[in-house]
C-alpha positions as CSV (number, residue, x, y, z in Angstrom):
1,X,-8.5,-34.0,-8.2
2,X,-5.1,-35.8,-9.1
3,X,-1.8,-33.4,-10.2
4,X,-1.4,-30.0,-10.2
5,X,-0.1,-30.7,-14.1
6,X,-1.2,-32.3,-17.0
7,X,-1.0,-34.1,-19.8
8,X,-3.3,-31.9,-21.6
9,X,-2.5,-28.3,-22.7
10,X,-3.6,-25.3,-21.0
11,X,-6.5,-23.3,-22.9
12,X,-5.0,-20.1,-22.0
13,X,-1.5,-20.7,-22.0
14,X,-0.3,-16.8,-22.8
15,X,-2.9,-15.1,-20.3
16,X,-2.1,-17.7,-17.6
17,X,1.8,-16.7,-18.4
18,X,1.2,-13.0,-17.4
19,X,-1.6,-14.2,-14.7
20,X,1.6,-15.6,-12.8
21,X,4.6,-13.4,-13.4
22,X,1.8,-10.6,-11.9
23,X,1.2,-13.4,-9.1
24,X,4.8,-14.0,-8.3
25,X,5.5,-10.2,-8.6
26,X,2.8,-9.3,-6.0
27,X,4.6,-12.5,-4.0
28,X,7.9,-10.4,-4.2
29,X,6.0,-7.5,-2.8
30,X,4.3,-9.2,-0.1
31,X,7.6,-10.5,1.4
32,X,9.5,-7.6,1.0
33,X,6.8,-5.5,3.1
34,X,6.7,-8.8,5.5
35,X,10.3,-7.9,5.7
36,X,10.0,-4.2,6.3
37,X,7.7,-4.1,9.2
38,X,9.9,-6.5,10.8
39,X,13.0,-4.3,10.8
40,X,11.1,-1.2,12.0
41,X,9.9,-3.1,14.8
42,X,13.4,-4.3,15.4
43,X,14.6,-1.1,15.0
44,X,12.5,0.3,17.0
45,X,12.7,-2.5,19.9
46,X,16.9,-1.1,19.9
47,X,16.2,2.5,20.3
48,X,13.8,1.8,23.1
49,X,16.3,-1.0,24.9
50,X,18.9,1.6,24.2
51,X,16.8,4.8,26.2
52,X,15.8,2.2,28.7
53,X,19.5,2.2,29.5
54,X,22.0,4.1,27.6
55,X,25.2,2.4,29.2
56,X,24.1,-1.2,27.5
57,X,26.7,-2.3,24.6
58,X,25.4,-2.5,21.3
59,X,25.4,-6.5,21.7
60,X,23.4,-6.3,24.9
61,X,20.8,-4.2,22.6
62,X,20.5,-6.4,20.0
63,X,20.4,-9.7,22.7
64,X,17.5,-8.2,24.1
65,X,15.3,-7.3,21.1
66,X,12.8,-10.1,20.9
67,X,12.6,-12.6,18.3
68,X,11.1,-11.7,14.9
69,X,7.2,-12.7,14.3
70,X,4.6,-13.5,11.5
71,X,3.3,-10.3,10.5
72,X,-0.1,-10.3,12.4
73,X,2.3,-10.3,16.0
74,X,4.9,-7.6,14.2
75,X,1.8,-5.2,14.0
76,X,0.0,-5.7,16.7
77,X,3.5,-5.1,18.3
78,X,4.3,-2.1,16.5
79,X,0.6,-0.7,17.7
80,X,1.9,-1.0,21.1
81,X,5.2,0.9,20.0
82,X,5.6,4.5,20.0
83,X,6.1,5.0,16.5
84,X,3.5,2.7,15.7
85,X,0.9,5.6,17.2
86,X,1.8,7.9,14.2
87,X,1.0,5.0,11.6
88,X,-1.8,4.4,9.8
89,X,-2.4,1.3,10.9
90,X,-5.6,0.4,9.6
91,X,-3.5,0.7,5.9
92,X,-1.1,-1.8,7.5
93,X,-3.3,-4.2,8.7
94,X,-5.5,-3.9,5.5
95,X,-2.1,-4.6,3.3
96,X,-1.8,-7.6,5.7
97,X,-4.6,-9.5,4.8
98,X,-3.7,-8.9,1.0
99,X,-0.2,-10.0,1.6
100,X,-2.5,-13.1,3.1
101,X,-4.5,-13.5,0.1
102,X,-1.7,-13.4,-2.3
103,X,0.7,-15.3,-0.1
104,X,-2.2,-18.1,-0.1
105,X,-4.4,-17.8,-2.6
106,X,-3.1,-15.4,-5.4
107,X,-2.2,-18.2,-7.8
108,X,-5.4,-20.6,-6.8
109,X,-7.2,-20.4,-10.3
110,X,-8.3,-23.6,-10.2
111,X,-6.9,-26.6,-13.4
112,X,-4.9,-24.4,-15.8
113,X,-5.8,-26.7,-18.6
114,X,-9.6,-25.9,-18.1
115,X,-9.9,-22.7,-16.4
116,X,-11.4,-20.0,-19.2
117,X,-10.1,-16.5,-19.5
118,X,-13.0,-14.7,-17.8
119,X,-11.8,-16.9,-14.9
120,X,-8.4,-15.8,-15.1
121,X,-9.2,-12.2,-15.8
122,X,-11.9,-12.2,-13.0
123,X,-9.1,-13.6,-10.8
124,X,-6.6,-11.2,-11.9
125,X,-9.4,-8.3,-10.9
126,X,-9.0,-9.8,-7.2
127,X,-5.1,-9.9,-7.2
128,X,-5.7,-6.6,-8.5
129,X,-7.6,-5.0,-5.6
130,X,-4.9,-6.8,-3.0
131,X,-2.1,-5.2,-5.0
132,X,-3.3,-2.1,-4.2
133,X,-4.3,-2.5,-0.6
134,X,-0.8,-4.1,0.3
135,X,1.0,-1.0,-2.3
136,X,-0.5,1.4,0.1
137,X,0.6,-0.5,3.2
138,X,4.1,-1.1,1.6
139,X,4.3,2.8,1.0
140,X,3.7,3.9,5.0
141,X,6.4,1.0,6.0
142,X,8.9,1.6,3.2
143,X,8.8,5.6,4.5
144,X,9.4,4.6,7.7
145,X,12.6,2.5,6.5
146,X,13.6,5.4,4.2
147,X,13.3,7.9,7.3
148,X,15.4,5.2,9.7
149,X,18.4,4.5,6.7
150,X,18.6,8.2,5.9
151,X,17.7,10.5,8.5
152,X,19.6,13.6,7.6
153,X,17.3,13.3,3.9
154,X,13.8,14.4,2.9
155,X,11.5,11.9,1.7
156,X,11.0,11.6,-2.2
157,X,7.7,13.0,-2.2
158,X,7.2,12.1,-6.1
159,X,8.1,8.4,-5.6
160,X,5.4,8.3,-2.5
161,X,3.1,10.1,-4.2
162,X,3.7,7.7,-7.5
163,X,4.5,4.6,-5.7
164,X,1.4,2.8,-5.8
165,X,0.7,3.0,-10.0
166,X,4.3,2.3,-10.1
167,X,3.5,-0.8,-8.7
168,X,0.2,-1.4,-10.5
169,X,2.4,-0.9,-13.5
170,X,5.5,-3.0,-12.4
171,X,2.7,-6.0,-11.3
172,X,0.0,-6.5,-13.9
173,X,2.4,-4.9,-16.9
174,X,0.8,-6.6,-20.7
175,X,-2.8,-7.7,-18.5
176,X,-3.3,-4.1,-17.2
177,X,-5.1,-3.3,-20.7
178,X,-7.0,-6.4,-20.0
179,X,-8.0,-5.5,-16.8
180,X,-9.4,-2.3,-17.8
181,X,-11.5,-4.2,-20.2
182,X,-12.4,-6.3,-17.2
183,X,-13.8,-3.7,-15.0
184,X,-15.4,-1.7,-17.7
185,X,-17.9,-4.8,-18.5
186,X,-18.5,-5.9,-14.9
187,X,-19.0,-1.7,-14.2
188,X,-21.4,-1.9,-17.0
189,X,-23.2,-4.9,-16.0
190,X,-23.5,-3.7,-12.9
C-alpha cells in the first residue's frame, strides 16, 4: 500500500465519478445535521438558562450555555433535555452512526484503479442504506429548527413527508438506476 493515486487509470473512472459526488453529497448532509442538533441543543440550553432566571441579559445567556460537542455528547445531552423527551431519538442516534460511517468510511472503496464495479455498486448499496437512516434523523432535527426559526408557521407537511426520496434523489442522482439493478440481483440471489 503506497499512494492514494496512481499512475495507472482507474477501471471505472465514470461510475467511480458519481460514487463520489453521492459520497461528498451524503458528506454535506452529515454535517449539516451535525450542525442542526447542535443549535437545538444550544437553543434549548438559552431557553432553559433564560427560565432559570429571567432577569439574566441576553449575554449572560449565551455565556452560560456550554460549549458545543461531537455529536454522540450533543444527543446524549439533548436526551437529558426537555425537548429531547418528545424526540425520536432512537432515529437520531441511528442517523448518528450513518453520519459515522459516511464521515469515515463512505468513500473507502479500496485502489480506484483496481476496484470493479460490483465493488463500487455493492459499496454504493451501503452508502445507500446510511443515506436513508441519517435522511430520517435529519428530518426530526431539521423540524425542530424549522419550528424554533418560525414559530408563528405550520410545518410543510409535503416537504417532511417527501424529504427523505428527495434526498435519495438529490444523493445517488445518474447511480440511483444502478442501484436498483443492484438490489434486484442481490434480492434475487438471495
Amino acid at each position: 500500500m503506497s499512494w492514494s493515486l496512481s499512475l495507472l487509470a482507474p477501471r471505472e473512472p465514470e461510475l467511480l465519478d458519481a460514487l463520489f459526488l453521492s459520497v461528498g453529497r451524503a458528506l454535506y448532509l452529515a454535517n449539516a445535521y451535525e450542525d442542526k442538533c447542535q443549535y437545538v441543543l444550544r437553543v434549548g440550553n438559552l431557553i432553559t438558562a433564560h427560565k432559570a432566571d429571567p432577569a439574566m441579559t441576553l449575554e449572560e445567556a449565551i455565556a452560560s450555555v456550554p460549549a458545543d460537542k461531537l455529536l454522540g455528547g450533543t444527543l446524549h445531552s439533548l436526551a437529558a433535555h426537555a425537548m429531547g423527551r418528545t424526540m425520536d431519538l432512537d432515529t437520531l442516534h441511528k442517523a448518528r452512526q450513518s453520519r459515522n460511517w459516511i464521515a469515515h468510511e463512505g468513500a473507502s472503496i479500496g485502489d480506484i484503479w483496481t476496484v470493479s464495479s460490483d465493488r463500487i455498486l455493492q459499496h454504493a448499496v451501503k452508502l445507500r442504506a446510511a443515506v436513508t437512516d441519517l435522511a430520517l434523523g435529519d428530518n426530526i432535527i431539521s423540524q425542530w429548527c424549522h419550528g424554533l426559526a418560525e414559530p408563528h408557521e405550520l410545518p410543510p407537511t409535503d416537504w417532511i413527508n417527501g424529504y427523505p426520496d428527495t434526498v435519495d434523489t438529490w444523493v445517488f442522482g445518474q447511480l440511483r438506476p444502478l442501484l436498483i439493478e443492484q438490489d434486484s440481483s442481490r434480492a434475487g440471489s438471495a
